[in-house]
C-alpha positions as CSV (number, residue, x, y, z in Angstrom):
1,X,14.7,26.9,-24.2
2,X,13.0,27.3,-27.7
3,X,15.8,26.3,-29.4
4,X,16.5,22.5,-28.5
5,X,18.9,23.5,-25.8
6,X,21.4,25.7,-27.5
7,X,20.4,28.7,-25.0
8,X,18.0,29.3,-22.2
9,X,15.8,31.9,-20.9
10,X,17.1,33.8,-17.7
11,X,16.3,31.7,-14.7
12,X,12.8,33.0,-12.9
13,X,11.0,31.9,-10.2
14,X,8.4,28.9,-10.4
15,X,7.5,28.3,-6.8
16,X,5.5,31.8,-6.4
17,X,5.7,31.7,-2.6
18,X,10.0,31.5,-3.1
19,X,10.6,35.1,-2.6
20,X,9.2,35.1,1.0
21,X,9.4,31.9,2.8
22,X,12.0,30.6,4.5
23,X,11.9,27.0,3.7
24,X,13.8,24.6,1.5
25,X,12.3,23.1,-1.9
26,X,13.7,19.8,-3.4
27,X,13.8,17.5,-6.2
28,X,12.0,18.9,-8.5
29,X,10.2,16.2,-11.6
30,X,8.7,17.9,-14.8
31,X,6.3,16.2,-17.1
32,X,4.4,17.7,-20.4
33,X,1.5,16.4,-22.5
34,X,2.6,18.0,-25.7
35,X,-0.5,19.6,-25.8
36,X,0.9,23.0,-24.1
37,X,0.6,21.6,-20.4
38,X,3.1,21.0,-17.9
39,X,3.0,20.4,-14.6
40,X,6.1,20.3,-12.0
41,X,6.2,18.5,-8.7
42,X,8.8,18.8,-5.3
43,X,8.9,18.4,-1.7
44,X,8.6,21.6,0.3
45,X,8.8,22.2,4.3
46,X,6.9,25.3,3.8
47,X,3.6,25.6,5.1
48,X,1.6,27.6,2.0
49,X,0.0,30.3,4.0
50,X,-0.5,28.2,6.9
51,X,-2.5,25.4,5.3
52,X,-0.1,22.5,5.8
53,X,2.0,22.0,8.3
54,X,5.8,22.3,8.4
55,X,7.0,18.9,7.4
56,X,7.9,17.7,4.1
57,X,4.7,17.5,1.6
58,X,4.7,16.5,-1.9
59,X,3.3,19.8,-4.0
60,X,2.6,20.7,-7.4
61,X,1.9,23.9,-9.9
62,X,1.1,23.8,-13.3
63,X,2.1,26.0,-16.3
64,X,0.0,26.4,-19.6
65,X,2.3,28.7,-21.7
66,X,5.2,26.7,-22.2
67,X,6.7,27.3,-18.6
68,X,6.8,31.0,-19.3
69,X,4.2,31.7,-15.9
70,X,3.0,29.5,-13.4
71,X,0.2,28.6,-11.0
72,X,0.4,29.0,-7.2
73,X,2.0,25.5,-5.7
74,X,-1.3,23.3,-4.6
75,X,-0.8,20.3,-2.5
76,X,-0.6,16.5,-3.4
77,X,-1.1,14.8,-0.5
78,X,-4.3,15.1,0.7
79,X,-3.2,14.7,4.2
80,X,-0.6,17.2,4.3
81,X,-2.5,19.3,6.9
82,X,-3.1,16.3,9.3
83,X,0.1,13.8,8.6
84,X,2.1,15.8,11.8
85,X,6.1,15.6,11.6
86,X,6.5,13.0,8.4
87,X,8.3,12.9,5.6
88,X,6.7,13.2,2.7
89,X,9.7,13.4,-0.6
90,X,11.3,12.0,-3.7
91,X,8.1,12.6,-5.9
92,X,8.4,11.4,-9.5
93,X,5.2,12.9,-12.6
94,X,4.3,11.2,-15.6
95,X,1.0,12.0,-17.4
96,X,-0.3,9.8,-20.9
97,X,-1.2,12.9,-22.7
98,X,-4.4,12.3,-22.5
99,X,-5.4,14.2,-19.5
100,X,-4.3,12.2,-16.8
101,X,-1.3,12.7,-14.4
102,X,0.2,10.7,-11.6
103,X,2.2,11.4,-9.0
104,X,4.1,8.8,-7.0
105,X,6.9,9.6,-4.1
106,X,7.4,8.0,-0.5
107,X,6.2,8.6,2.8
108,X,6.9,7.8,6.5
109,X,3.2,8.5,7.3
110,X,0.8,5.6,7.5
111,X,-2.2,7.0,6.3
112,X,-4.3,8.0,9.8
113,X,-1.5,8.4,12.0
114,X,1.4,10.6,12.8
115,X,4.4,8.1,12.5
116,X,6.1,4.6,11.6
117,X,9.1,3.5,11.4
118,X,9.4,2.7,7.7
119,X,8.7,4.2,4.4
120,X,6.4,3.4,1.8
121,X,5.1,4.4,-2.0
122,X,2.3,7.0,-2.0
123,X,0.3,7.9,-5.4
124,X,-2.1,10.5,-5.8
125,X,-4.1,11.4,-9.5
126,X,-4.6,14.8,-11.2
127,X,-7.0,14.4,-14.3
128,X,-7.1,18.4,-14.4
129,X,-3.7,19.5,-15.3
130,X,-2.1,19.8,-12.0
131,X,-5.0,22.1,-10.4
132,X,-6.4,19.3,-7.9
133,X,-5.1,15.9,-7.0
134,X,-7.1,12.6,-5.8
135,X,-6.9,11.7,-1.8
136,X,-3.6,9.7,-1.1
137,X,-3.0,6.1,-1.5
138,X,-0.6,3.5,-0.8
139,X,1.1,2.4,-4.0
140,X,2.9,-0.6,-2.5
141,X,0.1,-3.2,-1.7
142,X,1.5,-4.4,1.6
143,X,2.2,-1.2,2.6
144,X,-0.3,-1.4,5.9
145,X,2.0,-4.4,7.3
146,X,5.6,-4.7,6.0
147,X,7.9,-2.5,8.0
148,X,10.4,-2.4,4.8
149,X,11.8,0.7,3.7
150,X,10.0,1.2,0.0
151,X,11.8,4.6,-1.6
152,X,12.9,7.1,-4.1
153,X,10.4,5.5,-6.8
154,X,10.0,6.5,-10.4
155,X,7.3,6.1,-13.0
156,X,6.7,6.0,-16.4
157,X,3.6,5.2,-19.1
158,X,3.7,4.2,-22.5
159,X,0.5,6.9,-23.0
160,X,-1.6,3.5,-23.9
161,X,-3.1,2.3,-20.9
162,X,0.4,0.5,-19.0
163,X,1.9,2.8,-16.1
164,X,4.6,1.5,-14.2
165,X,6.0,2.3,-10.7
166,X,9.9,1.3,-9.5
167,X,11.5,1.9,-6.5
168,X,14.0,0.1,-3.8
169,X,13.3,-1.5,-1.2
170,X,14.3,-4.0,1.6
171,X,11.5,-5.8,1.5
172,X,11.5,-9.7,1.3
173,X,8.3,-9.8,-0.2
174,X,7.8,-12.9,2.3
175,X,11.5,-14.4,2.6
176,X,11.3,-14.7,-1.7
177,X,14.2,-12.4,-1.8
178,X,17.0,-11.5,0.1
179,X,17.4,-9.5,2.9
180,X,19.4,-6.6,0.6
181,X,17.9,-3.8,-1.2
182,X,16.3,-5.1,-4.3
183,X,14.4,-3.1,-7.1
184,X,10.9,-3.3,-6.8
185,X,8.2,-2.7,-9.4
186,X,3.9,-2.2,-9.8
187,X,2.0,-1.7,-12.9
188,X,-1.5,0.1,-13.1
189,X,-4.0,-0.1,-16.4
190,X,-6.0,1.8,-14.6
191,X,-4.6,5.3,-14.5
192,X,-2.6,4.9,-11.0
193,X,-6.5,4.1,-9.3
194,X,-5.3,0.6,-8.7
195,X,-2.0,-1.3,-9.0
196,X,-0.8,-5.1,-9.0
197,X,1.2,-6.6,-5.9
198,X,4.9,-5.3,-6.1
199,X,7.4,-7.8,-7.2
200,X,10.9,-8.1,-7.4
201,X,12.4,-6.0,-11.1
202,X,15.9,-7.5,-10.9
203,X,15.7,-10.9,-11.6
204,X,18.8,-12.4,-9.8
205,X,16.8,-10.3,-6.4
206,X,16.3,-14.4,-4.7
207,X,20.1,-14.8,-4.9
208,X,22.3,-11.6,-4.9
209,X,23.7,-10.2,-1.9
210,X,24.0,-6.2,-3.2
211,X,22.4,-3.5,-3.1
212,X,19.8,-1.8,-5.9
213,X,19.1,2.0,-5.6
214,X,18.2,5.1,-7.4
215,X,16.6,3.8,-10.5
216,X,15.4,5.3,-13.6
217,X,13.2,3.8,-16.2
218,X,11.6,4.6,-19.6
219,X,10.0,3.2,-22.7
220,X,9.5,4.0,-26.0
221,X,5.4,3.2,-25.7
222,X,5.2,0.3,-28.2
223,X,6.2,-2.3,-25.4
224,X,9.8,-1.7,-24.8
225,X,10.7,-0.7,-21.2
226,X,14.2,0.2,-19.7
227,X,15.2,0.2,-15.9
228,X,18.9,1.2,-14.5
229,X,20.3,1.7,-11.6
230,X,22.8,2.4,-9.4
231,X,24.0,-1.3,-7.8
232,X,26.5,-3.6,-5.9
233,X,26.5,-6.4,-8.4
234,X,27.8,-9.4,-7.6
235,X,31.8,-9.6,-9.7
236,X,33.3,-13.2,-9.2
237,X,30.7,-14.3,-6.7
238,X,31.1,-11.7,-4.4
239,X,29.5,-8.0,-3.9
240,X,31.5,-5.6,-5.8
241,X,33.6,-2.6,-3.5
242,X,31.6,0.1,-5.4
243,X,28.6,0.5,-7.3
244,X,28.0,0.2,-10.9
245,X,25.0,1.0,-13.1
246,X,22.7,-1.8,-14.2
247,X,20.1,-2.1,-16.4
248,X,17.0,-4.6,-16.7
249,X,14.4,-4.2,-20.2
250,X,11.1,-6.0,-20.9
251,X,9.7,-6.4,-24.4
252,X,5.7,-7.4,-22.6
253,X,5.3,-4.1,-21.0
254,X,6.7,-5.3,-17.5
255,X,5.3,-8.6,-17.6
256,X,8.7,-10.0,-17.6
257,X,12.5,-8.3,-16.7
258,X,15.8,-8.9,-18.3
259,X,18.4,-10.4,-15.9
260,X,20.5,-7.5,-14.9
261,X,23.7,-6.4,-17.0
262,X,26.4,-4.0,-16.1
263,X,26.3,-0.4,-18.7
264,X,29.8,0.6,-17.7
265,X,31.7,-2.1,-19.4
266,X,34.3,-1.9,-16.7
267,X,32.4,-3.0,-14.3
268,X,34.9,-6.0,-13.3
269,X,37.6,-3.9,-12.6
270,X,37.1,-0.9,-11.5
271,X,37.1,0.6,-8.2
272,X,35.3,4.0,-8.8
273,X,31.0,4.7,-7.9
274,X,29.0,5.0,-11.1
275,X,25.9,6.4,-9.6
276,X,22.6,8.2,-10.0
277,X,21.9,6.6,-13.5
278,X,18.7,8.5,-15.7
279,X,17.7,6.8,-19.2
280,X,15.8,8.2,-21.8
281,X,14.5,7.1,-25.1
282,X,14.0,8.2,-28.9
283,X,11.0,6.0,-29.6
284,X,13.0,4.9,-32.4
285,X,15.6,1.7,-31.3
């Protein structure tokens, strides 16, 4: 759309290779610099050419005219053609405008070997647009020894040196939570090459006995940072039937979270799923 919205071009093909294999592509993410780049990321079980394997990988391609034509998918992680039957999804793009992009999903592949029994956060770096990515990495910094399942993460930068990874997991992160899915979080002022220990997001995570999944988060990029999610809050001191959408903000860049509130004001009485939760920001309140 050139036009805010109001009407969109016919649909057309971005994966080149979709008009001849014969393999699903999912979850798509989309990120742009403003400067005329953009570069889209998805999972993909097909094998491009014969230079992966078959499994799930995480690839990307780039566009540098506003979306109109883009480049042939290249892969993400680095392993793809060694990391036998794992699952490699859920990936998640953010780039600071300044020429560098990161790319964060999870992975049932310990780096090395075939398969585990758990998933964890993988990031790779592009600082080319898109056209190559860095070797993978584990994002989650106990991810060579927990057996948690660490997934479906999301990240965001404030384009001034803070990026910020979140995801669920059912880690205890040593018996200092509880056994449920809790929201997890890293930060990185490095460009993704490094990240601190992950540590609990939702601040009631020691003490509540639902579920946090699917979360979303954004920031206006002068400090301000937003988190929801799709949860089992606790409603009169016990898990709720269904799921409501939280939300958690920090004013120090992540330092510190919000304790969790519901959005849908009827969170206490109703008995329907408010799921999948996105947030998005103006920059201006």
């Amino acid at each position: 759309s050139t036009d805010n919205g109001a009407t969109w071009s016919p649909n057309a093909l971005l994966n080149t290779y979709g008009d001849s294999d014969e393999y699903g592509d999912f979850q798509p993410e989309i990120a742009a610099d403003g400067k005329g780049n953009w570069v889209c990321v998805w999972h993909t079980g097909y094998d491009l050419g014969g230079n992966i394997d078959n499994d799930y990988d995480i690839v990307a391609s780039h566009s540098t005219d506003g979306g109109v034509t883009w480049s042939d998918a290249v892969v993400v992680n680095s392993n793809a053609s060694t990391d036998g039957t794992s699952k490699d999804e859920y990936s998640s793009v953010v780039t600071d405008g300044k020429g560098n992009w990161v790319c964060v999903w999870h992975s049932d592949n310990v780096l090395g070997e075939s398969t585990r029994d758990d998933y964890d956060i993988r990031v790779s770096r592009s600082t080319d647009n898109g056209a190559t990515w860095t070797a993978v990495q584990a994002l989650n910094t106990d991810a060579a020894s927990d057996t948690a399942y660490d997934q479906d993460p999301r990240i965001e930068t404030d384009r001034a040196g803070t990026w910020i990874a979140v995801w669920e997991s059912d880690n205890t992160l040593g018996d200092t939570v509880g056994p449920d899915g809790e929201l997890l979080f890293a930060k990185s002022t490095n460009n993704g090459a490094t990240w601190t220990t992950n540590a609990a997001l939702n601040a009631d995570a020691a003490t509540d006995s639902g579920y946090e999944i699917y979360p979303s988060i954004a920031t206006d990029r002068v400090g301000n940072w937003v988190v929801v999610w799709e949860g089992n809050i606790d409603v009169g001191g016990s898990p709720s039937a269904d799921y409501e959408t939280m939300a958690a903000r920090s004013n120090n860049n992540g330092a510190t979270w919000s304790a969790p509130i519901p959005v849908n004001n009827d969170a206490a009485t109703d008995d329907d799923y408010d799921s999948s939760p996105s947030v998005a920001t103006d920059g201006a309140g």
